[in-house]
C-alpha positions in Angstrom: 77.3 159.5 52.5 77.3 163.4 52.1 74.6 164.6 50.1 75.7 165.3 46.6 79.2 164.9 47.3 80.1 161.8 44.3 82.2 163.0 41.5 80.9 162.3 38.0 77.8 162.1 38.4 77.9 159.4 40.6 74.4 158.8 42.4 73.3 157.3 45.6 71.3 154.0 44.9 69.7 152.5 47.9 72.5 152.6 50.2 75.0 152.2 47.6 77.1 155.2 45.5 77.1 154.4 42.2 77.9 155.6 38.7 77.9 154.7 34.7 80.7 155.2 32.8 80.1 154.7 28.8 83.6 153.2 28.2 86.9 153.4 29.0 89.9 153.0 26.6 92.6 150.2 26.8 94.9 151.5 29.8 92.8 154.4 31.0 91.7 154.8 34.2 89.0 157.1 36.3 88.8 158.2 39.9 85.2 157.8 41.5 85.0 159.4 44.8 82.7 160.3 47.5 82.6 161.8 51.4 81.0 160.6 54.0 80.4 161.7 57.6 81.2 160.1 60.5 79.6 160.7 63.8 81.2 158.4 65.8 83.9 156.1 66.9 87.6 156.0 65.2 87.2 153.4 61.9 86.2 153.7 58.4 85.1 150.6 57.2 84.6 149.8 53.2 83.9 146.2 53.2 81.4 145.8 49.9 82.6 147.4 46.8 83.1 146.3 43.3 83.2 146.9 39.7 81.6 145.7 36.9 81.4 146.2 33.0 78.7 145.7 30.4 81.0 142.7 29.1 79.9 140.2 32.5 83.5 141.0 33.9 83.0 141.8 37.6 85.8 142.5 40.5 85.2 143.0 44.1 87.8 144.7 46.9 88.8 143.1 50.3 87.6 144.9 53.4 89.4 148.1 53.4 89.3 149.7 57.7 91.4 153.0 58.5 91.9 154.3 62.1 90.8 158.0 62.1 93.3 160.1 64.6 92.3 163.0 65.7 94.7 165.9 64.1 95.6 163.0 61.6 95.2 163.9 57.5 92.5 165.8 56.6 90.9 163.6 53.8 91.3 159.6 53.8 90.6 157.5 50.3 89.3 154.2 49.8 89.4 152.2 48.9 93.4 151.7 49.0 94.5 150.7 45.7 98.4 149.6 44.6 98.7 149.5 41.1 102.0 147.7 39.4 
C-alpha cells in the first residue's frame, strides 16, 4: 500500500484499506481506489476483498491476479468488475 494514496478518505486498517461511506442512493455507485508498490516479481494478486453495509448484507470478490509487463499500461485496477 502507498502511503496515503486511498481516495475518500479511505484508511489503512491493519493490513487492510478501508473506508465508510454514510449511504448510497438506490442505483448509485462509488469508486474506492488505492496504489500499491510492487518490488518484485510480475503478479498482482487481490484475493480478499469485500463489501458490506450497515443493513448485514455482505459480498466478497473472487481472486483477482494480473501479469504486470514491463512497458505494459501504466496503471492497473482491481479489482476487475463487469457490470450488466
Amino acid at each position: 500500500y502507498a502511503a496515503g494514496s486511498a481516495n475518500l478518505a479511505g484508511q489503512l486498517v491493519g493490513d487492510q484499506v478501508q473506508w465508510q461511506w454514510p449511504i448510497l442512493a438506490h442505483e448509485e455507485s462509488k469508486t474506492f481506489t488505492f496504489r500499491v508498490t510492487v518490488d518484485g516479481g510480475n503478479e498482482i494478486v487481490n484475493d480478499d476483498y469485500s463489501v458490506s453495509s450497515s443493513e448485514g448484507v455482505t459480498a466478497w470478490g473472487a481472486p483477482v491476479v494480473v501479469t504486470v509487463m514491463t512497458g505494459g499500461p501504466g496503471e492497473v485496477y482491481l479489482p476487475i468488475i463487469l457490470k450488466k
